[in-house]
C-alpha positions as CSV (number, residue, x, y, z in Angstrom):
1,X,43.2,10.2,-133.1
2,X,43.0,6.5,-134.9
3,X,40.2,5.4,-131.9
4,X,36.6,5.8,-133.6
5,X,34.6,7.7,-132.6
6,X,31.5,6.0,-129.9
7,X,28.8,4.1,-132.1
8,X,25.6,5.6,-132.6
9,X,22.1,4.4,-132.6
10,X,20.3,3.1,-136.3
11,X,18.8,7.0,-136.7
12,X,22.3,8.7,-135.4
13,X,23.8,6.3,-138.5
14,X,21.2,7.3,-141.4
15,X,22.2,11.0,-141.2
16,X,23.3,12.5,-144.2
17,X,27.2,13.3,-144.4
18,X,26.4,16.6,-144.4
19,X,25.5,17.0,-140.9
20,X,29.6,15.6,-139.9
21,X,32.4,18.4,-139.9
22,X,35.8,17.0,-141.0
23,X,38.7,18.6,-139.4
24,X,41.6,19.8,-140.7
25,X,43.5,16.7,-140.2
26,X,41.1,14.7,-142.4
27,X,39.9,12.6,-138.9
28,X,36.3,12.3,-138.4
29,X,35.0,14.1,-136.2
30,X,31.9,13.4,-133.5
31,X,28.7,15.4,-134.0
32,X,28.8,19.4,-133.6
33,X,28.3,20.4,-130.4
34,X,26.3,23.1,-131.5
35,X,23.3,21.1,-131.9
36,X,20.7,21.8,-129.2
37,X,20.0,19.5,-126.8
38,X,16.3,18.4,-128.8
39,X,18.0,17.7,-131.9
40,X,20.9,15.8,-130.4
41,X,19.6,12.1,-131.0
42,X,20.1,9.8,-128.1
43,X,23.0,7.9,-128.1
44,X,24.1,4.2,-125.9
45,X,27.0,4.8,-123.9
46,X,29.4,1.9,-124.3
47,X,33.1,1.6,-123.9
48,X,35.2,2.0,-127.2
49,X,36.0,-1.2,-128.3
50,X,38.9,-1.4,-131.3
51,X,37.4,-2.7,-134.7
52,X,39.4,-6.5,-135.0
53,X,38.1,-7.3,-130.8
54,X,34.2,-5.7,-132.5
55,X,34.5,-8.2,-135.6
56,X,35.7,-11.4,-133.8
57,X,32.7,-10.7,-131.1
58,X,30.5,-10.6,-134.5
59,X,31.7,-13.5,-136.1
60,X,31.3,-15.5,-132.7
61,X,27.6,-14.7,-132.3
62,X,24.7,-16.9,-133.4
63,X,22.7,-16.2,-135.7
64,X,18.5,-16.4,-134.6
65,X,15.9,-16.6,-136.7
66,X,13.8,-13.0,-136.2
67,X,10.5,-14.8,-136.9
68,X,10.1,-16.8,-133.4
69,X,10.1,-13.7,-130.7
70,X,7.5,-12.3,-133.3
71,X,5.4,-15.1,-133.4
72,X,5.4,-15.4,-129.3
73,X,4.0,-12.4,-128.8
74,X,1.5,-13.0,-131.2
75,X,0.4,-16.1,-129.1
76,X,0.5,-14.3,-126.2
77,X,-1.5,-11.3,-127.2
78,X,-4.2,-13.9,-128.3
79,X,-4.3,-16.3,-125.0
80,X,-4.1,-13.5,-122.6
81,X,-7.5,-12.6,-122.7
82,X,-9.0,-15.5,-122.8
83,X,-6.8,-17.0,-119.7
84,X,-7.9,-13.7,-117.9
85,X,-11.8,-15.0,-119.0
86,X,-11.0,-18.5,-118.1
87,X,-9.8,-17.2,-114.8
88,X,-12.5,-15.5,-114.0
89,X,-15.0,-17.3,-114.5
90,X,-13.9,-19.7,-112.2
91,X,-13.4,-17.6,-109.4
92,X,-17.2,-16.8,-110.2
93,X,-17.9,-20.7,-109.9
94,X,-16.1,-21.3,-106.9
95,X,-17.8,-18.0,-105.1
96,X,-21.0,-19.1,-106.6
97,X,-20.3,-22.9,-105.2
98,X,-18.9,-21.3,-101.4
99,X,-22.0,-19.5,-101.2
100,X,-24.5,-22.1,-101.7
101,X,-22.4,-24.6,-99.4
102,X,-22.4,-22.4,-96.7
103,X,-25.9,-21.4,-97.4
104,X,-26.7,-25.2,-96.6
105,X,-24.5,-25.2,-93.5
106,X,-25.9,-22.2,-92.2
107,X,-29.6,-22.2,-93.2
108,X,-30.5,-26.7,-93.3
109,X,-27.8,-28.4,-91.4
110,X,-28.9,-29.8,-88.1
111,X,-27.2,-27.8,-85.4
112,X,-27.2,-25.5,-83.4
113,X,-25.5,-23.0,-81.1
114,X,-28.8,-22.3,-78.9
115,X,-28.1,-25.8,-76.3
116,X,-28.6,-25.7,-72.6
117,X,-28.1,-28.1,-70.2
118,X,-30.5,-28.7,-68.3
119,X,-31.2,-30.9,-65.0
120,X,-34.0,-31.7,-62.4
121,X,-34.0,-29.9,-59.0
122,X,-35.3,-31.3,-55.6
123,X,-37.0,-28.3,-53.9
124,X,-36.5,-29.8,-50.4
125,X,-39.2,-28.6,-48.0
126,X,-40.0,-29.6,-44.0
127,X,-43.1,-31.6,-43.7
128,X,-43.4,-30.6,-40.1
129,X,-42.7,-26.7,-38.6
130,X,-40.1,-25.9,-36.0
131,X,-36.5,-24.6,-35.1
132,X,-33.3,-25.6,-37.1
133,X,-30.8,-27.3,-34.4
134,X,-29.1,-28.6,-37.1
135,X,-27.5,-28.2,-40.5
136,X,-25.3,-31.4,-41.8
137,X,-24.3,-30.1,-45.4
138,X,-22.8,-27.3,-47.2
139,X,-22.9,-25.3,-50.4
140,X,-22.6,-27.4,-53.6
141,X,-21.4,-30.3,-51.0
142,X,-22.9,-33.8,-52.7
143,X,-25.1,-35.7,-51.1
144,X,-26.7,-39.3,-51.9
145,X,-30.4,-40.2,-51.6
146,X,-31.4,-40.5,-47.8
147,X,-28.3,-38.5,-46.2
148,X,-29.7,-36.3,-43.5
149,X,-29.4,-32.4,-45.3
150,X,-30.6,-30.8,-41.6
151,X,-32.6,-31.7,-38.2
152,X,-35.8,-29.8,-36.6
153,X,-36.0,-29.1,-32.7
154,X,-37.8,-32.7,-32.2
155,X,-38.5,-31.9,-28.3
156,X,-42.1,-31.2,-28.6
157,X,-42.7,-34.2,-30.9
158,X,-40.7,-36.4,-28.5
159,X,-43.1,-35.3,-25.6
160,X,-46.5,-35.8,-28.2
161,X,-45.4,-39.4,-28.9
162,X,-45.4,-40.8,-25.1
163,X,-48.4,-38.8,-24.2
164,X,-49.8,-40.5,-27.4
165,X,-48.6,-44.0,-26.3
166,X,-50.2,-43.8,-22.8
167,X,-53.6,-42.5,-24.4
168,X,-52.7,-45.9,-26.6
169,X,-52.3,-48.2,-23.3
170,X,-55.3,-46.3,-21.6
171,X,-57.8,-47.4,-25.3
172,X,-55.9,-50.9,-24.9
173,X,-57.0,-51.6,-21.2
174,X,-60.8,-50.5,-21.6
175,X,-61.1,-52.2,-24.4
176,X,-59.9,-55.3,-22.4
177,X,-62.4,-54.6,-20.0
178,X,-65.0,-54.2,-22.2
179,X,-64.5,-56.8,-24.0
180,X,-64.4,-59.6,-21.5
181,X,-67.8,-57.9,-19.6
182,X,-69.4,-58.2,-23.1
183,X,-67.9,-62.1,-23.4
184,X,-69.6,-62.5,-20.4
185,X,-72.9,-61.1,-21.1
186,X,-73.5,-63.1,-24.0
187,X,-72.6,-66.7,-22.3
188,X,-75.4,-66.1,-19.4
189,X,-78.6,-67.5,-19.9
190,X,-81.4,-65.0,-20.0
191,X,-82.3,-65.4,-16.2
192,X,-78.8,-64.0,-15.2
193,X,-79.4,-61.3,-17.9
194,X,-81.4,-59.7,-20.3
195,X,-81.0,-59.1,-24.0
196,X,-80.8,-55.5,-23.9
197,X,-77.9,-55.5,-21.2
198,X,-76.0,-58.1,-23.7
199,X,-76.4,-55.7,-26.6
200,X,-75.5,-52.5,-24.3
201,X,-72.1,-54.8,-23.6
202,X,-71.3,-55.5,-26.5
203,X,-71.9,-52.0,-28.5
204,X,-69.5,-50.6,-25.3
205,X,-66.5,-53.0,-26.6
206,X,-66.9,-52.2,-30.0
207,X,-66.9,-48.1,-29.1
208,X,-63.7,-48.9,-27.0
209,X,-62.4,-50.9,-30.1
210,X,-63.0,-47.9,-32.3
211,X,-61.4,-45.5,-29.5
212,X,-58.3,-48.0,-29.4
213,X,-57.5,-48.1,-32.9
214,X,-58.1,-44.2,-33.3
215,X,-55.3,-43.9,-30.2
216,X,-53.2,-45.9,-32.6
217,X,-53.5,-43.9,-35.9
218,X,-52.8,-40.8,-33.6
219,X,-49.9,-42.3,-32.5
220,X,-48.3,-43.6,-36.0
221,X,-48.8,-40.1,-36.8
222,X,-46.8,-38.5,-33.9
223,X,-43.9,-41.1,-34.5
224,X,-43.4,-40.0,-37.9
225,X,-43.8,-36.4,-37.6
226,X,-40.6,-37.4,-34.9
227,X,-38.8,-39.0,-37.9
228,X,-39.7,-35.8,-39.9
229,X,-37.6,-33.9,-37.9
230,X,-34.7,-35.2,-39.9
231,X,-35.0,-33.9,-43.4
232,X,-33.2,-36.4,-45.6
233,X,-32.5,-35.7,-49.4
234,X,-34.8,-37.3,-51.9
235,X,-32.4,-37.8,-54.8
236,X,-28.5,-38.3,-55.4
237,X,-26.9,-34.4,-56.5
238,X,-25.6,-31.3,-55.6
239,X,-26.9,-28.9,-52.6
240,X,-27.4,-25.5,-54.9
241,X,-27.6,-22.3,-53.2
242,X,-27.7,-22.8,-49.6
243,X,-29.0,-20.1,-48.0
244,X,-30.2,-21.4,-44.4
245,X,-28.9,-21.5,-41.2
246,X,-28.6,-22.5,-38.2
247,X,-31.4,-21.0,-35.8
248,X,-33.9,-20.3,-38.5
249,X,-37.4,-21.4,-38.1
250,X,-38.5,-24.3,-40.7
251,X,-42.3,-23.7,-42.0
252,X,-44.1,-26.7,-43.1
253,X,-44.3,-27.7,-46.7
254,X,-42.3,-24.4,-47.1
255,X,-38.3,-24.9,-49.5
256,X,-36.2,-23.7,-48.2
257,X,-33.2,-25.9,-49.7
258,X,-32.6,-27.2,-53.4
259,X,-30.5,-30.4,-54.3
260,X,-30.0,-31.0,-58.4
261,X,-30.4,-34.8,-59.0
262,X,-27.4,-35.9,-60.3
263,X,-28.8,-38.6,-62.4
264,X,-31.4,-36.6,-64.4
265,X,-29.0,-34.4,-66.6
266,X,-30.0,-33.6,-70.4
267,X,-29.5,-31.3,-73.0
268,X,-32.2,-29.3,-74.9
269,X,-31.4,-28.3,-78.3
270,X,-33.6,-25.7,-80.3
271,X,-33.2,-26.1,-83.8
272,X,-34.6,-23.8,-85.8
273,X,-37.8,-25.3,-87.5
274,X,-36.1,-25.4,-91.2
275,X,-33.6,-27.9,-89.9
276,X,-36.0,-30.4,-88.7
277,X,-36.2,-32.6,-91.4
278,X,-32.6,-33.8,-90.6
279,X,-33.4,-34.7,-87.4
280,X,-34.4,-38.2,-86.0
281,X,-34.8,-39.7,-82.6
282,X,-32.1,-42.1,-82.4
283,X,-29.4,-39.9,-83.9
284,X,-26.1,-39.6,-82.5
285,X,-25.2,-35.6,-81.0
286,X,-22.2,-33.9,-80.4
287,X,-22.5,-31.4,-77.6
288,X,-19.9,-28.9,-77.4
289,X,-19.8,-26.7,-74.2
290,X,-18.0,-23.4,-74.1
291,X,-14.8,-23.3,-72.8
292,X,-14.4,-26.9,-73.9
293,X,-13.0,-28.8,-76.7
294,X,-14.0,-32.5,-76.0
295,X,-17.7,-32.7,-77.1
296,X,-20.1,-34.4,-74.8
297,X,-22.0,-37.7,-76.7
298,X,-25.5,-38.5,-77.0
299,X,-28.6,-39.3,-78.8
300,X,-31.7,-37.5,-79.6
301,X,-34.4,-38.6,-77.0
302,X,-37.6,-37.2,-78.0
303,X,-38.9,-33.9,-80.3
304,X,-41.1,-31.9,-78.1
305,X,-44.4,-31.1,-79.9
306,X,-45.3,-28.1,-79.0
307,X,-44.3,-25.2,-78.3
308,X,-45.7,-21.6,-77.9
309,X,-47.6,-19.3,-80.2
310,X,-48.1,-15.6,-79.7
311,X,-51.3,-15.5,-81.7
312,X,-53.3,-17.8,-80.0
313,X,-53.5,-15.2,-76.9
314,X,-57.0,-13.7,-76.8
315,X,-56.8,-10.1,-76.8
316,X,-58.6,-7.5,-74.4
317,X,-62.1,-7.9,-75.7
318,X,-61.5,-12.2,-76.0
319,X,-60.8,-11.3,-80.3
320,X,-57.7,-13.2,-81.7
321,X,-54.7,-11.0,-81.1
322,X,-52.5,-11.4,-84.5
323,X,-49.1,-10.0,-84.6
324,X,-47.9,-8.0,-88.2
325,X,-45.4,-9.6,-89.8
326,X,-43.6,-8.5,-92.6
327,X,-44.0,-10.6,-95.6
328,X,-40.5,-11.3,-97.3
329,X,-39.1,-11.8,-93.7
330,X,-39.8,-15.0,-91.8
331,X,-38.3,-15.7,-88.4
332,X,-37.9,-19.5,-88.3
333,X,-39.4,-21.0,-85.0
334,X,-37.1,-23.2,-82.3
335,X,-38.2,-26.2,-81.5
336,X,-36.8,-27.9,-78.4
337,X,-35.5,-31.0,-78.6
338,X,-34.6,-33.5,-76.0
339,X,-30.7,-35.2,-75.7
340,X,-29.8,-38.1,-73.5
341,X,-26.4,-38.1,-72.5
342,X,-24.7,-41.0,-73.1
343,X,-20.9,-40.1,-72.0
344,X,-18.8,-37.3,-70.3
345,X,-15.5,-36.0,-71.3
346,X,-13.5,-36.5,-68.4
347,X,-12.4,-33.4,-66.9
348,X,-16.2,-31.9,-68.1
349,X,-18.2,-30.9,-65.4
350,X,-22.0,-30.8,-65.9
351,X,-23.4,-27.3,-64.4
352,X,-27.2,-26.7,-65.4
353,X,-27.6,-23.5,-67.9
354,X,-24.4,-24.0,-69.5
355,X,-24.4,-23.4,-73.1
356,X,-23.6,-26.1,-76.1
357,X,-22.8,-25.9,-79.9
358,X,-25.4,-28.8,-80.4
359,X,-24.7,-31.0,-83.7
360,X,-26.6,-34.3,-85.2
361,X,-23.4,-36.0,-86.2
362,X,-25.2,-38.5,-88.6
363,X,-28.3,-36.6,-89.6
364,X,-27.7,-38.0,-93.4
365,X,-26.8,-41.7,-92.9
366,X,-27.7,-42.7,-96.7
367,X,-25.9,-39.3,-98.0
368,X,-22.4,-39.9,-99.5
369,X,-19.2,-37.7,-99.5
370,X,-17.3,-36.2,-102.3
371,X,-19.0,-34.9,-105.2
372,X,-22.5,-36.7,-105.0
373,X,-22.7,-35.3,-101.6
374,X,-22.1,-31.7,-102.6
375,X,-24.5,-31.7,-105.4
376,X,-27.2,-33.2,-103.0
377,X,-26.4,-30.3,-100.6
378,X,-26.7,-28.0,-103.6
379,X,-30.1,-28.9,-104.4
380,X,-31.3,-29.6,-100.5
381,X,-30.3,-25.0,-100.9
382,X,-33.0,-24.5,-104.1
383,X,-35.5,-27.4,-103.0
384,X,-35.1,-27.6,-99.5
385,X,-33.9,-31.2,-97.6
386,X,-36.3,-34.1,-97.5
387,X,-37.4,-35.7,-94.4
388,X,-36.6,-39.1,-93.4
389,X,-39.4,-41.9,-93.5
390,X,-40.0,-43.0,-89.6
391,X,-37.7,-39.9,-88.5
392,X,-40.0,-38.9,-85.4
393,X,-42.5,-41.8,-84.8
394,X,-46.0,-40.4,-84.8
395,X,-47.1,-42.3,-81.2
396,X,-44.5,-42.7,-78.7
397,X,-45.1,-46.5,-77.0
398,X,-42.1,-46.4,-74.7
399,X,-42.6,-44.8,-71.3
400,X,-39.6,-43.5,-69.4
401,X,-38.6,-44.8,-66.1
402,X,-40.8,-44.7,-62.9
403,X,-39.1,-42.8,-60.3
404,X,-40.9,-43.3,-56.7
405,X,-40.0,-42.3,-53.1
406,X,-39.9,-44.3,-49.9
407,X,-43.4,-44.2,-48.4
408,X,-43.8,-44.4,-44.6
409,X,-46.1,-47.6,-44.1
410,X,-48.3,-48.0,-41.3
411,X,-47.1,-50.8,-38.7
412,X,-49.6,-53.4,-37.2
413,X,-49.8,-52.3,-33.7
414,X,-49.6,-54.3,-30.8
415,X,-52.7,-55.7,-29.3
416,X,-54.5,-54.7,-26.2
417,X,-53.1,-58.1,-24.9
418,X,-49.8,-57.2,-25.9
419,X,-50.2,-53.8,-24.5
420,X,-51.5,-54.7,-21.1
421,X,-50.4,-58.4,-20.3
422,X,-52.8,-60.1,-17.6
423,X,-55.1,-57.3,-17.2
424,X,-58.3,-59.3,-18.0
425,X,-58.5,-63.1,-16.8
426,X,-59.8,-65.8,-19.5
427,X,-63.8,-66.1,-18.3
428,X,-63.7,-69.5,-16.9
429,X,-61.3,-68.5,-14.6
430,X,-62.2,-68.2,-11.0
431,X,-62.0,-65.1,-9.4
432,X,-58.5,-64.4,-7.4
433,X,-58.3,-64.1,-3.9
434,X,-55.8,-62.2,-2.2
């Protein structure tokens, strides 16, 4: 009965002594139970502890100054809204700043996803008609400039080119003949003969020089149309879509295969008409295919300068035909432009139609990085970007390469002498006698 009693909280210790019982004994005694449970004031269980370990513990604690924790929530209660202000706004700032960055990246950089590679195609096609004996190449096979891609039947042109060399040898010996007879004519005195048989002579050798030389022509002509059989490739590439075969019959002047030159490959970009003031011939361009990290390098070529416009199409009764557009909306126009390229990844294969992320890598050559750059890219967003002096050249001097093919020439034919040795004895000479 000497333990005390468990300590109470501050309101527990303010009650008047009236509200304790004493027992008989004289000990104090803990609160009545008879209180109900809402006037029973809460009360911090802690384990007794006797009264000279409770004042050691007291004595043994410092003493703190109750002002400080007072005066740091006072500071806090005043900085706390104002950090949460603070805060704020710049999280507005930085949004504010993302939007107009990306605004710029999106809407006035030069690039573009909307690339296509692009190349020239041979549309091979017989100059003469006739059966397909041959076919030398396959499907997407590569071939260089001259390689034989197929060969036509060449029988009947074989058989037209010796019947057109004997006509040739038949023209060469009459005009021989002719020739000499006329020689003759014109070296008698006009007792052997009379003007008008001289001049029927000699018109009869000039006709049978005309007929010789036509016999020639026809015969150059029959000899190529024998080379002709063999259809070589005109440039260096890729056979693309084979589709013929053996057996089928080759029309004149009529594709029927197509061969991608190889050395003609280029890229057209179509930026979007509010990006062309960025762009310059001459500029360095990243090209990057899909499916393929490694860019392809290049340089802007040439800006094409025109391109199509719905409006100008007359309409059904020849009256401009103009297209509604809504006002606050504006679809910006594409404009193609041409990209030499000046090295390949290796590993990237070139396939006409594919489509590039196409980038102008230093479209701002005077603009510098950090903060002067961003604020220049800020106002480019409210003012728009400012062209380049000298960007696109107004007249374009330089002329691109001359491609050419190899021409069949016409060969000096052989002479009627050469033709038909010996035919026609030198006119001094004496008659032969057998």
């Amino acid at each position: 009965m000497g333990i005390l009693a468990p300590q109470l909280r501050t309101e527990q210790q303010e009650q008047p002594a009236s509200s304790v019982s004493t027992s008989a004994s004289g000990v104090a005694a803990p609160p009545s139970d008879r209180l109900s449970c809402r006037e029973q004031p809460a009360v911090d269980r802690v384990l007794p502890v006797r009264p000279e370990i409770e004042g050691a513990a007291e004595a043994d604690r410092p003493l703190r100054a109750p002002v400080a924790p007072a005066r740091r929530r006072d500071v806090k209660r005043l900085l706390l809204p104002w950090a949460k202000r603070v805060a704020t706004l710049g999280i507005l700032l930085v949004a504010v700043l993302m939007v107009l960055v990306i605004w710029d990246y999106y809407v006035t950089a030069p690039w573009t996803r909307d690339g296509r590679v692009r190349v020239q195609v041979a549309s091979v096609a017989p100059q003469v008609s006739g059966r397909i004996i041959q076919l030398r190449v396959a499907d997407n096979q590569f071939v260089h400039k001259g390689d034989v891609l197929y060969v036509i039947d060449p029988f009947d042109f074989a058989v037209s080119v010796e019947s057109n060399k004997a006509i040739v040898a038949q023209k060469a010996a009459d005009l021989q003949v002719k020739q000499v007879q006329s020689d003759r004519r014109q070296h008698l005195s006009s007792i052997a003969t009379s003007a008008e048989e001289q001049q029927v002579f000699a018109g009869t050798a000039v006709q049978a020089e005309a007929a010789f030389k036509a016999a020639q022509q026809q015969l150059a002509q029959v000899e190529i149309n024998l080379e002709r059989t063999q259809v070589r490739s005109p440039v260096n590439g890729y056979v693309t879509n084979l589709l013929m075969r053996v057996g089928d019959f080759a029309h004149e002047g009529a594709a029927n295969l197509s061969v991608t030159d190889s050395d003609s490959y280029w890229i057209d970009g179509y930026f979007e008409e509010t990006k062309m003031a960025r762009v310059c011939v001459g500029d360095r361009i990243a090209a990057e295919l899909m499916g393929y990290a490694e860019p392809i390098t290049g340089h802007v070529a040439t800006v094409t300068r025109g391109i199509g416009v719905a409006n100008a199409a007359a309409g059904a009764q020849g009256l401009p035909n103009v297209d509604p557009i809504f006002t606050w909306v504006r679809l910006a126009q594409r404009v193609p432009v041409r990209i030499a390229i000046d090295k390949v990844p290796p590993g990237v294969p070139l396939v006409a139609g594919m489509t590039a992320t196409v980038t102008d890598v230093n479209a701002d050559p005077g603009r510098r990085g950090g903060l002067e750059g961003l604020v220049a890219r800020v106002e480019d967003v409210f003012d728009g970007p400012r062209a380049r002096a000298g960007c696109i050249p107004a007249i374009t001097t330089e002329q691109g390469p001359i491609q050419s093919l190899p021409v069949e020439q016409e060969s000096d034919g052989l002479s009627p002498g050469q033709i038909n040795p010996g035919l026609t004895p030198g006119m001094n000479d004496s008659p032969r006698h057998d």
